[in-house]
Structures are given as C-alpha cells and as structure tokens.
C-alpha positions in Angstrom: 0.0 0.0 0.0 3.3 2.4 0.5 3.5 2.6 -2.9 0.3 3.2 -4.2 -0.9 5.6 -1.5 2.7 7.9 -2.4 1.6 7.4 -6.4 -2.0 8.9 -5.3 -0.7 11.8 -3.0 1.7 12.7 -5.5 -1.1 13.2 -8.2 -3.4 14.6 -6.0 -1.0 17.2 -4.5 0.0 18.2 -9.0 -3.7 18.6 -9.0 -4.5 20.7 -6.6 -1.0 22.6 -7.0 0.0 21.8 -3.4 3.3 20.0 -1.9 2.6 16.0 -1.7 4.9 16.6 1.4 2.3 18.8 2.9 -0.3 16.6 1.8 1.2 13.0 3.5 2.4 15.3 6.7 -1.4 16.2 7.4 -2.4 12.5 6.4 0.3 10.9 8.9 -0.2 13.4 11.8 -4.8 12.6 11.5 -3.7 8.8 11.2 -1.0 9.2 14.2 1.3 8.2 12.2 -0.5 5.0 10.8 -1.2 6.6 7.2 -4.5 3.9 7.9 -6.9 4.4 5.4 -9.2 2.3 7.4 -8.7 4.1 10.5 -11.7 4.8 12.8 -11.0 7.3 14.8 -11.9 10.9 17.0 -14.8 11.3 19.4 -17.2 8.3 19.3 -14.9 6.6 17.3 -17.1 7.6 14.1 -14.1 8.8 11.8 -12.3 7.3 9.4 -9.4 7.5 7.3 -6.3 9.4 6.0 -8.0 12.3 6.6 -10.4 11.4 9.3 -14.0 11.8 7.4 -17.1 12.5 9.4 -20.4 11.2 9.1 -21.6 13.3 6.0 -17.8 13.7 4.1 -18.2 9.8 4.0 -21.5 10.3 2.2 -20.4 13.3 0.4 -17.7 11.6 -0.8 -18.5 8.1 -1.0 -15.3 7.1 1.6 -15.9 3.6 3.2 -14.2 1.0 4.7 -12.0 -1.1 2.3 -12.5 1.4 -0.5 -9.0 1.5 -3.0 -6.2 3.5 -1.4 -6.2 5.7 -4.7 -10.1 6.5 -4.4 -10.0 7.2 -0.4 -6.9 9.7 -1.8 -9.0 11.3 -4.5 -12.0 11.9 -2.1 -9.6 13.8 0.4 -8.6 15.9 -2.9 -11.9 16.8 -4.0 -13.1 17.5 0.2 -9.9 19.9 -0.1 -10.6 21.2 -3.2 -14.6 22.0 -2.4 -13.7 23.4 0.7 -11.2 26.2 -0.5 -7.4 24.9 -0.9 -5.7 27.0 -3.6 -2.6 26.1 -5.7 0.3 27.3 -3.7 -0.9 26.5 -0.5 0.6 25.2 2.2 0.6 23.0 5.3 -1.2 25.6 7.5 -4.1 26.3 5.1 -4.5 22.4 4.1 -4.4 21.1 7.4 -7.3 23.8 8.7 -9.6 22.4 6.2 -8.9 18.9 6.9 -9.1 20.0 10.6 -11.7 23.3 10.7 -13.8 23.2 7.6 -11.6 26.0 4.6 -8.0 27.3 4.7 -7.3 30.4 7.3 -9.0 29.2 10.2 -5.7 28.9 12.4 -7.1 29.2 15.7 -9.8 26.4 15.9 -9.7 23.7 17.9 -11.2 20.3 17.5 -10.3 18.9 21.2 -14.4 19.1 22.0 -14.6 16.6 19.2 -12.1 14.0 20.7 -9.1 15.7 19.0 -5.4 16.4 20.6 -5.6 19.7 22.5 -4.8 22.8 20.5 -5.5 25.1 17.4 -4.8 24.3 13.5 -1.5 27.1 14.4 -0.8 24.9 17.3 -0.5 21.6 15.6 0.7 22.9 12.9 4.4 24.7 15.0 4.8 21.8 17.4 2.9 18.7 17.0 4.2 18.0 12.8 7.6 17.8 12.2 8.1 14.1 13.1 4.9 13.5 10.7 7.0 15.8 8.1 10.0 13.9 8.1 8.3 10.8 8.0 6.4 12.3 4.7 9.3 13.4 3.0 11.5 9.7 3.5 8.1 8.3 2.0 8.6 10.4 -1.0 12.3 9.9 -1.2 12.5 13.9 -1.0 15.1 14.4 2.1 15.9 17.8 0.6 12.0 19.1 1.1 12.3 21.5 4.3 11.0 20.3 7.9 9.9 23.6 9.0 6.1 24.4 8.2 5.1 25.8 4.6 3.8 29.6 5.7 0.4 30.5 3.8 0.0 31.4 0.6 -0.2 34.8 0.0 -3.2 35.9 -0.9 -5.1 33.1 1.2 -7.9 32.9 3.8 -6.7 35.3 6.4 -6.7 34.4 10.1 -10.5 34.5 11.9 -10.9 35.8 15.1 -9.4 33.7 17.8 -12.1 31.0 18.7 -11.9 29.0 22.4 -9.8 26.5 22.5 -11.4 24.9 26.1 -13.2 21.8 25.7 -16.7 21.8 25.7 -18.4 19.3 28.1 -19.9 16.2 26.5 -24.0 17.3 26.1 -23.4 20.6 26.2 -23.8 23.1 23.3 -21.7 25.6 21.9 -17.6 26.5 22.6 -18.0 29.6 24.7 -14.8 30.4 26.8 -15.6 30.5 30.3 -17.0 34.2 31.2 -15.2 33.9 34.7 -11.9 32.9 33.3 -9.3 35.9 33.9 -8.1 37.7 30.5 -4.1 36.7 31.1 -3.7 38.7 27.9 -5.5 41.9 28.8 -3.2 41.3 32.4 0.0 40.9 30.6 -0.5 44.3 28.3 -1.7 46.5 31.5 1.4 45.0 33.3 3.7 46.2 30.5 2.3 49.4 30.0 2.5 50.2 33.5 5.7 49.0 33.7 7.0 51.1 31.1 5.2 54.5 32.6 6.8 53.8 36.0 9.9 55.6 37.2 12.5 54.0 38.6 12.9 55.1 42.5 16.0 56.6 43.4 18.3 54.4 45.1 19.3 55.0 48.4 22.9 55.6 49.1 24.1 53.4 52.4 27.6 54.7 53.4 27.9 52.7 56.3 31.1 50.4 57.0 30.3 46.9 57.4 32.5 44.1 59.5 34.7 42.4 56.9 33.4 38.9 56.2 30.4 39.3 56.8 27.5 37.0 54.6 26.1 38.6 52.3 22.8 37.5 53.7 23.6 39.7 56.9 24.7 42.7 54.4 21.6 42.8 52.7 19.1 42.3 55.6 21.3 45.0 57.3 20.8 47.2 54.2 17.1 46.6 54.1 16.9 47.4 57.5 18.4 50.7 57.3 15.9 51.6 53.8 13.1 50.6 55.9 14.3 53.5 59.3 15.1 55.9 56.8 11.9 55.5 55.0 9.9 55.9 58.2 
C-alpha cells in the first residue's frame, strides 16, 4: 500500500498545486502516524481515514471502509478542493480544512470533538515535524524542508481567535468561560505600566560593614536601614 498511497498523493497534490509533502504530513499526523486508510478514529470513534471523514464527508464523498487506497486519496482531494485549498498553498491552510472546515481558520480547535488539544497554528508549529520527516523519506524527498510551509499569499486570512477549552460532553456551543481571567488583557496592563513607572532613586548606604560578613547579613542590614530611613 506504500506505494500506491505515495503514487496517489503525488497526483493529488500536481492537481490541486500543493506539496505532496504537505499533503502526506497532514495525512500521517490525522492517522497518528498510521497513514491507515481504514482508521476509525476521534470522538465516538465515528471517523475514518487518512483524513479522518465524518459522518456526512463519508457520504459526500462516498469514503468507506476497504475502498482503494487511490479512491480514499482522491475523495480527500476533491473535500480539499470544495472546501477552499488554492494552488500554492501550504501546510497551514491544508491542514485547517482537513481540521476546521476551509483554509485560514488557524485558531480552531477540535479537542471538544475528541481531537489532541490545540489550534490548527498549534499543531501545525509543534505537533508535525516528526509526521513531516516521515512524509518526506516516503517520497524519497530528504531535501524538502522540515519547518512548516507559511500560507499562501493571498489566502484565507486568520479568523478571530475562537476558544480552545473543551466543551463538556452534552453541552452546546464553545464559549470560553465568562469567569476565566483575561491573562492577555493582564500581561499588556502590566507592561504598560511598567513602562510608565519611574525608577525610585536608590538610596545611598555609606555605612562600613565588619569584613566577612554573609552577604545575607549585608543585605538584611541594608534593608533594614531603607526601611528607618523611609519611616
């Protein structure tokens, strides 16, 4: 099956205008590392293949068990194709239409569907580059680069940053928790304040102290005399 699935990524990634590499690095990272085109996988165990089709994509795209490993290849070209990869795109934009639903959506997160925690960006920057090399030895292409293709320009641009916590099992939606504190909104006023504050002027100490002594006993001596001449 090496063979032939390599033969079929190869011809679907010239169609589409892609990188095979990118292709077979998305495929081995949804398969954990299986490149299983009968894989059942994600939450309830009801998606399958190199690509992990759901429920309607199988019936969209007529992907079943057993099927040939060049027709389960074509139906994961024409799901990206319909859902918005461009020639010249890369890994980001293919995996967050495999992963999301169309190219650009970086900061989704499938973990409330039974995926690994973190967005498309995420996956993408940390979670690939064994699946990449692994990709590129499969198509005897050492010399294709491990670090992430960037976006094409002119692509899907970035959405506005979607929760990434887990939504609990019966419940609807992927709100972020209202009572969760803004860490970001923290960090910034932090900054900002740090950056208006003014250094206080040191206090010069021009006392003798014993020789030897620790430089514990120097500093709490020190700090004692800031805190008498500060009251």
């Amino acid at each position: 099956m090496g063979s032939e699935l390599v033969d079929a990524v190869r011809a679907s990634a010239a169609r589409l205008g892609v990188s095979p590499s990118d292709i077979l690095t998305a495929m081995s990272y949804e398969t954990g590392g299986k490149l299983d085109p009968n894989l059942w996988g994600g939450k309830g165990g009801n998606y399958l293949g190199l690509i992990q089709f759901g429920p309607e994509e199988r019936a969209k795209y007529g992907v079943k068990e057993g099927m040939p490993v060049t027709e389960h290849v074509n139906a994961a070209e024409n799901f990206l194709r319909d859902r918005g990869v461009k020639p010249g795109m890369g890994l980001l934009d293919i995996y967050s239409t495999i992963n999301a639903g169309r190219p650009g959506l970086y900061d989704r997160s499938d973990a409330g569907n039974g995926g690994a925690p973190g967005t498309v960006a995420d996956k993408v920057a940390t979670q690939m580059v064994g699946h990449r090399a692994r990709a590129n030895s499969l198509l005897g292409d050492e010399s294709s680069p491990i670090p992430i293709s960037p976006p094409a320009s002119g692509g899907a641009s970035p959405s506005a940053p979607v929760s990434t916590t887990p939504v609990a099992a019966g419940t609807a939606g992927g709100e972020a928790n209202s009572e969760a504190p803004d860490y970001t909104a923290i960090a910034s006023a932090i900054g900002k304040a740090s950056q208006g504050a003014q250094a206080p002027t040191p206090v010069a100490i021009d006392t003798p102290q014993p020789a030897g002594l620790p430089a514990a006993q120097k500093l709490a001596a020190i700090m004692q005399r800031l805190r008498v001449s500060n009251g």
